[in-house]
Residue frames as qw, qx, qy, qz and C-alpha x, y, z in Angstrom:
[[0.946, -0.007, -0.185, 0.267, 55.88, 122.41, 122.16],
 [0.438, -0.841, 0.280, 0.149, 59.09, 123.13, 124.45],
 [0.828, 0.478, -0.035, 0.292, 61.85, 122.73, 122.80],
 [0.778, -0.359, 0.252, 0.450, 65.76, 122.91, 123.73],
 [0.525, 0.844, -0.076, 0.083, 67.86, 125.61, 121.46],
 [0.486, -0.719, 0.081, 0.490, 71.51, 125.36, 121.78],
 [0.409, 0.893, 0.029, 0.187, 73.42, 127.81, 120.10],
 [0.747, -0.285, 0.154, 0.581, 77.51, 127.82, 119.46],
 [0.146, 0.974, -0.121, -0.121, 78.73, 131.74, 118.07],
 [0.790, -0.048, 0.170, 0.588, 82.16, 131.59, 115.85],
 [0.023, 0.945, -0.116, -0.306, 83.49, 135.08, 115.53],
 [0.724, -0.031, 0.273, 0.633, 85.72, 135.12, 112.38],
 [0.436, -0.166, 0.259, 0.846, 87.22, 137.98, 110.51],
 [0.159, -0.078, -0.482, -0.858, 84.80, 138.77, 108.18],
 [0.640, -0.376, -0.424, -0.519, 81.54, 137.31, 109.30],
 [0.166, -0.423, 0.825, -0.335, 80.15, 135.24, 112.44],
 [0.452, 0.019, -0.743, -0.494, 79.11, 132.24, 112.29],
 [0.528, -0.268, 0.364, -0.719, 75.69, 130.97, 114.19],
 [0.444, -0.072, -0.878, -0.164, 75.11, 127.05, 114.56],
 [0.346, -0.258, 0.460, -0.776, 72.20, 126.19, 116.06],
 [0.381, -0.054, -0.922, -0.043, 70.32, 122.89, 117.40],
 [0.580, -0.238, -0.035, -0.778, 66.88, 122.37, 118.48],
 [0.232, 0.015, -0.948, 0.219, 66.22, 119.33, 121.05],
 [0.582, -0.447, -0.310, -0.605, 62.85, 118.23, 122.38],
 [0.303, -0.328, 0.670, -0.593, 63.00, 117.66, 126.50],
 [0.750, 0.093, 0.199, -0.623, 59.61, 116.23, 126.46],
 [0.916, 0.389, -0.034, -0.088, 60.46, 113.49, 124.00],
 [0.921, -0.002, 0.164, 0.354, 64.06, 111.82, 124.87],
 [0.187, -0.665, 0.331, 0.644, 66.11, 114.85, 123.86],
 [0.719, 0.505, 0.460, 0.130, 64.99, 114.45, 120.35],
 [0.381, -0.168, 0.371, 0.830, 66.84, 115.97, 117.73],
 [0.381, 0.751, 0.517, -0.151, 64.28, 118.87, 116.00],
 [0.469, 0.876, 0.093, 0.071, 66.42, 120.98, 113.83],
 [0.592, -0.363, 0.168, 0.700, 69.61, 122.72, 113.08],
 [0.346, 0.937, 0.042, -0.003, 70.56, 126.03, 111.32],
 [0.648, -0.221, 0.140, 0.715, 73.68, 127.54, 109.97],
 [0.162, 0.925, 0.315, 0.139, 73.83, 131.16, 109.50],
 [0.646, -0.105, -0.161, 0.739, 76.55, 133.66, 108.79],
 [0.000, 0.946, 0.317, -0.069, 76.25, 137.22, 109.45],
 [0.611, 0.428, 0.094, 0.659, 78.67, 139.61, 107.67],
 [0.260, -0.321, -0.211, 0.886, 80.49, 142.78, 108.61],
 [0.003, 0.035, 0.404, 0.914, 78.78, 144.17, 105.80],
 [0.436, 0.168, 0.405, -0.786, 75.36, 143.05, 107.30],
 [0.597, 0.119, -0.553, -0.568, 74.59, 140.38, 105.13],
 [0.653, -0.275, 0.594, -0.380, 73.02, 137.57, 106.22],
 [0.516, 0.324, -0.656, -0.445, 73.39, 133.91, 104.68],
 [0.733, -0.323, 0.445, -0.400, 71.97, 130.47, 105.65],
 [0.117, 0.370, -0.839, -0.381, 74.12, 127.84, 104.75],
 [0.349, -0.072, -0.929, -0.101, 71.84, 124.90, 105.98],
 [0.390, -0.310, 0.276, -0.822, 68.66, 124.43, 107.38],
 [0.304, -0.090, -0.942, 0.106, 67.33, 120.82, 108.86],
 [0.520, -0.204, 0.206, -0.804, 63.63, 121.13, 110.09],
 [0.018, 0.129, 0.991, -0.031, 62.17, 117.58, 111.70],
 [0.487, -0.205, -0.208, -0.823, 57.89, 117.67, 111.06],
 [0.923, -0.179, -0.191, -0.281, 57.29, 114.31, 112.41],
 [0.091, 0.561, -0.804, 0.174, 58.75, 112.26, 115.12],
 [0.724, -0.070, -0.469, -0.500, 58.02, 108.74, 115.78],
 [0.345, -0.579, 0.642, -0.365, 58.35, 107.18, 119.05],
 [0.637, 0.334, -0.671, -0.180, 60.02, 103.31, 118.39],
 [0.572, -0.047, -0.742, 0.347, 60.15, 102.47, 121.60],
 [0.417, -0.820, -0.390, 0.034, 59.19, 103.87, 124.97],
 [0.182, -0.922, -0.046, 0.338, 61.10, 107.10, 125.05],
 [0.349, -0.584, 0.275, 0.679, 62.65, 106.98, 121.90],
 [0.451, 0.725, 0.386, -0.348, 62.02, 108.69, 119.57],
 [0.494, 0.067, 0.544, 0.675, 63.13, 108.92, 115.59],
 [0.287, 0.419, 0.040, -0.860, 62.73, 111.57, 113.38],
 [0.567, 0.288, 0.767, 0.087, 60.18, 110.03, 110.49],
 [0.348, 0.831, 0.371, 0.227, 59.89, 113.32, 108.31],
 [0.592, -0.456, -0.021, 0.664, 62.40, 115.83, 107.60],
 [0.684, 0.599, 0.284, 0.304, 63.33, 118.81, 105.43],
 [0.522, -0.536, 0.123, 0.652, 66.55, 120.13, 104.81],
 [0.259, 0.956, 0.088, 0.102, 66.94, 123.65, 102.80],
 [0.628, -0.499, 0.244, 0.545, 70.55, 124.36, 101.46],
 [0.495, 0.821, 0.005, -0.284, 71.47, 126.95, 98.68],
 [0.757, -0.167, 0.421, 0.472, 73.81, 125.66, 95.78],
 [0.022, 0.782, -0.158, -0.602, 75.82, 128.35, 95.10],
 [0.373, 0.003, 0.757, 0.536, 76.88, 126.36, 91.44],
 [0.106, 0.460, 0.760, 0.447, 73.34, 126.48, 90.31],
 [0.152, -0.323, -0.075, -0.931, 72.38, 129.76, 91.92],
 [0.693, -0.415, -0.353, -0.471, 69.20, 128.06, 93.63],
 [0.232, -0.375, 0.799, -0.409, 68.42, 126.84, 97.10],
 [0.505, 0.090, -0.818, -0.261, 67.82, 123.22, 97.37],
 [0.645, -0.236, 0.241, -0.686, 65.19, 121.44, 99.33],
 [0.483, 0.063, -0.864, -0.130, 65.36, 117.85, 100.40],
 [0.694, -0.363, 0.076, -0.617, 62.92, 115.79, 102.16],
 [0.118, 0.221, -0.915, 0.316, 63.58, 113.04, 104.15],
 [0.820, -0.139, -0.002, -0.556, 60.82, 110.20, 104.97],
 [0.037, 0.268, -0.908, 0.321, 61.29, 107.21, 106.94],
 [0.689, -0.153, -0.289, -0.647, 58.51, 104.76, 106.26],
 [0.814, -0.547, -0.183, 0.058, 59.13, 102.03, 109.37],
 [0.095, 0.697, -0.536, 0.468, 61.38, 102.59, 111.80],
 [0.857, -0.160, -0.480, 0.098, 62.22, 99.48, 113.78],
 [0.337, -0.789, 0.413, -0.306, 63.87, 100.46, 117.73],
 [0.396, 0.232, -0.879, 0.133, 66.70, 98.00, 119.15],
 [0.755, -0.409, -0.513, 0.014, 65.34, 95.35, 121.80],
 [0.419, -0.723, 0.216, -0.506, 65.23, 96.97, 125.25],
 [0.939, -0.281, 0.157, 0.121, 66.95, 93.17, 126.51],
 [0.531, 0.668, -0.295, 0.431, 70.00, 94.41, 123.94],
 [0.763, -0.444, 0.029, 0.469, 73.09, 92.85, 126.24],
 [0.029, 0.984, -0.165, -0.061, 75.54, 96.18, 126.15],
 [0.699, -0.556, 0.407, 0.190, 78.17, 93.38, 127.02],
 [0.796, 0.512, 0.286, 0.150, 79.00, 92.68, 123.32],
 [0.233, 0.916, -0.001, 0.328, 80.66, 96.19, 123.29],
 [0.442, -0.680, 0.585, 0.029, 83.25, 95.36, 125.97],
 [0.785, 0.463, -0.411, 0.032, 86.02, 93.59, 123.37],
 [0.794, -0.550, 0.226, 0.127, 87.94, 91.03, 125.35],
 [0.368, 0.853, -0.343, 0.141, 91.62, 92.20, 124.52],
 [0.877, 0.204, -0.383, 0.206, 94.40, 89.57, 125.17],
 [0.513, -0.811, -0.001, 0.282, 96.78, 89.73, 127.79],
 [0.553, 0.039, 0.313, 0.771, 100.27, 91.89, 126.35],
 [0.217, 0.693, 0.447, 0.523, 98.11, 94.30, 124.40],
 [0.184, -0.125, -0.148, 0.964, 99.41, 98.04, 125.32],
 [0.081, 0.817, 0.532, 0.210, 96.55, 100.39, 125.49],
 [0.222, 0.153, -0.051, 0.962, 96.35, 103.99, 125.06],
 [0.048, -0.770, -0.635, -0.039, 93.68, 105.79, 126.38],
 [0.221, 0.544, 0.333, 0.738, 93.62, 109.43, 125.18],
 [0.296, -0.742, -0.252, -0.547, 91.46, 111.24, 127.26],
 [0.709, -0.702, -0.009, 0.061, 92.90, 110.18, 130.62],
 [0.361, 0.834, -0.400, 0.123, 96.53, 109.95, 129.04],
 [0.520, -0.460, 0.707, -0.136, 97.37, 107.09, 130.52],
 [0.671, 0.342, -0.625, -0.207, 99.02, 103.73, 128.64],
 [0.546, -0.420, 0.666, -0.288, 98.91, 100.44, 130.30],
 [0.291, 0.156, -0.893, -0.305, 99.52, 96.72, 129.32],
 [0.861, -0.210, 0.040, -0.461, 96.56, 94.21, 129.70],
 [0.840, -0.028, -0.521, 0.147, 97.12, 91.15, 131.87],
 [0.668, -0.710, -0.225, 0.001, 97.70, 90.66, 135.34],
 [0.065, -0.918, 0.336, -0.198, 100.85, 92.64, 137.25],
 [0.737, 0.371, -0.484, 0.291, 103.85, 90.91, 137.28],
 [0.729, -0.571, -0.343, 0.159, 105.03, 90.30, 140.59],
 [0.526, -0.301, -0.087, 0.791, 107.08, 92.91, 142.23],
 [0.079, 0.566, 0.304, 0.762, 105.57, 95.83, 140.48],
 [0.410, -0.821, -0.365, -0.158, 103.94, 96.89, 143.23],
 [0.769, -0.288, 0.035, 0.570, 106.96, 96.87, 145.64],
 [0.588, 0.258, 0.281, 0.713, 108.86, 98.61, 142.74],
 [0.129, -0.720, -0.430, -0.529, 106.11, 101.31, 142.29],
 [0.569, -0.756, -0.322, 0.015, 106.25, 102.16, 145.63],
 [0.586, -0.488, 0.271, 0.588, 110.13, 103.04, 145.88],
 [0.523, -0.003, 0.340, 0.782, 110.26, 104.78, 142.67],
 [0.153, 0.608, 0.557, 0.545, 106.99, 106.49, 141.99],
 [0.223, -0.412, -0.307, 0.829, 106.91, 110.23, 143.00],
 [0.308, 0.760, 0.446, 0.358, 105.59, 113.12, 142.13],
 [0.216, 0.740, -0.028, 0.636, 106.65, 116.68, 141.92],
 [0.382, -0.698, 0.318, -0.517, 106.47, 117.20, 145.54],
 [0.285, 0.277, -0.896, 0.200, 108.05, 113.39, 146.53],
 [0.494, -0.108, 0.717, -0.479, 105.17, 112.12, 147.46],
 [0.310, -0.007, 0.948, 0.079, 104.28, 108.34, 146.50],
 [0.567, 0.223, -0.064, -0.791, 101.79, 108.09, 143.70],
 [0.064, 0.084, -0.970, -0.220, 101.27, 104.18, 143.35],
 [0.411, 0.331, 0.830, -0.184, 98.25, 104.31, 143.51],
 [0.311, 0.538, -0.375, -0.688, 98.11, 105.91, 140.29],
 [0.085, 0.341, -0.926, -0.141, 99.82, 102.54, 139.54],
 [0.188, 0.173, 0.960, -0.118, 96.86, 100.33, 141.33],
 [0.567, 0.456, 0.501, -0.468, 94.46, 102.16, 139.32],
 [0.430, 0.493, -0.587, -0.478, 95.70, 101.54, 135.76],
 [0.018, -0.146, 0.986, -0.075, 96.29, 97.75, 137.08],
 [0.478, 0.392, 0.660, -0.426, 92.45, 98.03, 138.06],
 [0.547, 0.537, -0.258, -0.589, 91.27, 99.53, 134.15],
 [0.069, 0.501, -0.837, -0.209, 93.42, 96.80, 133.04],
 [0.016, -0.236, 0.933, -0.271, 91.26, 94.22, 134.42],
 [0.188, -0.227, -0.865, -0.406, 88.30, 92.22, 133.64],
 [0.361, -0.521, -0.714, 0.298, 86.55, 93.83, 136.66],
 [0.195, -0.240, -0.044, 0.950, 87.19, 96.92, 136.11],
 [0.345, 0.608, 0.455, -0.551, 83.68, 99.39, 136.28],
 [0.458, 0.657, 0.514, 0.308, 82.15, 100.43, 133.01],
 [0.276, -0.573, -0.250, 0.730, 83.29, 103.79, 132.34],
 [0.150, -0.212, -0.455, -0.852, 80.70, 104.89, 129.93],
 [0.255, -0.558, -0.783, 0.102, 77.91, 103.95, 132.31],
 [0.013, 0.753, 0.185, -0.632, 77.91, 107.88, 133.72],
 [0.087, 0.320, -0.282, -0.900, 77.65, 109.31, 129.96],
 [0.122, -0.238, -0.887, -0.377, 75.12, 107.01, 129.28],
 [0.200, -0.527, -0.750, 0.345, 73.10, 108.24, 131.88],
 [0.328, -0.466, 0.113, 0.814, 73.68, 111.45, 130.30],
 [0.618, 0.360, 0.545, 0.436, 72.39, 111.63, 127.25],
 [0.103, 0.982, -0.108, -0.112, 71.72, 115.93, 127.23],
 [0.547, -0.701, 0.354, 0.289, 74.91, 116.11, 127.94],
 [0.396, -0.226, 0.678, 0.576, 76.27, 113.85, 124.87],
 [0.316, 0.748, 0.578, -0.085, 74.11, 115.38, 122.99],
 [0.194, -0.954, -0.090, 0.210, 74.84, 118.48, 123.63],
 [0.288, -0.712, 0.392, 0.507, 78.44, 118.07, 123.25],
 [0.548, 0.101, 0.690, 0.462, 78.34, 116.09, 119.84],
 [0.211, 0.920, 0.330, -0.003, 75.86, 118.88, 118.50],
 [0.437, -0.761, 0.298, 0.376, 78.91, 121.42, 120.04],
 [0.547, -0.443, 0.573, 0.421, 81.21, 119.56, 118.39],
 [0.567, 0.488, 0.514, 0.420, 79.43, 118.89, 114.52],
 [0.154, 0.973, 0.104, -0.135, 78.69, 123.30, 114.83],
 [0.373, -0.749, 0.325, 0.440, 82.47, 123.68, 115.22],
 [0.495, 0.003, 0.636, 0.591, 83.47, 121.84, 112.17],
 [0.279, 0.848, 0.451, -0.001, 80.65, 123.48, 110.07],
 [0.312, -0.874, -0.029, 0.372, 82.13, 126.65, 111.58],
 [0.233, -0.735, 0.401, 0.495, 85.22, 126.42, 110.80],
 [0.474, 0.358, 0.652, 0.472, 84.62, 124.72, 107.00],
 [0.204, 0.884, 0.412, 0.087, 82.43, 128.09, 106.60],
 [0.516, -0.754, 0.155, 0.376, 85.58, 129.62, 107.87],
 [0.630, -0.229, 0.646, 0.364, 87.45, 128.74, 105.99],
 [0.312, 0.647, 0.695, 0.034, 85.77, 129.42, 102.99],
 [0.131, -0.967, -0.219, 0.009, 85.37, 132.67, 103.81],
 [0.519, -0.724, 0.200, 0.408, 88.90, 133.29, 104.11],
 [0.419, -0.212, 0.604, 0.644, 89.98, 132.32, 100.76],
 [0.205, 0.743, 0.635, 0.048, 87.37, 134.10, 99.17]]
């Protein structure tokens, strides 16, 4: 079996720390394992967590669930490493007809939004006359040239027509994979970090 490894390296003071995530190509980017592993100056090695999948099950037509698991973690209280299994005796997949539209919340007109990631805030509900106009004669940028159409795309988000813009990360799924994997190693990381520091 082929099999997808990505691997996220945290260099800290005393140790570094290796998170690593196994994905199956072949099978929907399945999720097939994860490790955590720290490797001391001193040349020890420890594994905090290990997450091995034996059995996926495939609920639908490329997707696939894990249906058997076992996850190996040592608890440092009781001295011993611990071993849990994980079994998953049906596994039901959502309807392929599943309307996405449910997930688009129709949000009053007035309601300020913030949207983080682009850093842009706009009100919902249609543009008050003259704004445009306005926008034009006042909006500049660094080098005085007109940016309203900055202006006519917020007005467009705003608006009940306005494109899906999760449709390209859906289409994606390595990708958000990838980065949520990315993103669970770091915390790990920097809990093990952490740790480790006040030790």
């Amino acid at each position: 079996m082929r099999a997808i490894k990505i691997e996220v390296v945290l260099h800290a003071d005393s140790a570094e720390v290796f998170v690593r995530e196994w994905l199956d190509p072949e099978r929907g980017y399945a999720f097939l394992g994860h490790e955590s592993v720290s490797v001391y100056a001193d040349g020890r090695t420890v594994t905090h967590q290990k997450i091995v999948v034996e059995e996926l099950t495939e609920a639908a037509p490329g997707v696939w669930y894990p249906t058997r698991a076992t996850l190996t973690a040592p608890n440092k209280e009781r001295g011993i490493e611990e071993r849990h299994t994980y079994t998953a005796t049906k596994v039901v997949a959502n309807n392929p007809d599943f309307d996405e539209s449910i997930f688009r919340v129709p949000i009053p007109d007035g309601y300020m939004i913030v949207d983080k990631v682009m850093g842009i805030r706009y009100r919902t509900g249609t543009p008050p006359p003259g704004l445009e106009p306005y926008l034009q004669q006042t909006a500049t940028n660094a080098y005085g040239e007109t940016v309203h159409k900055m202006a006519e795309t917020v007005i467009e988000l705003a608006s009940d027509n306005a494109p899906d813009a999760f449709a390209a990360q859906r289409r994606r799924p390595l990708l958000w994979v990838a980065g949520l994997l990315a993103g669970i190693a770091a915390v790990l990381a920097w809990r093990h970090y952490r740790k480790a520091a006040s030790v």
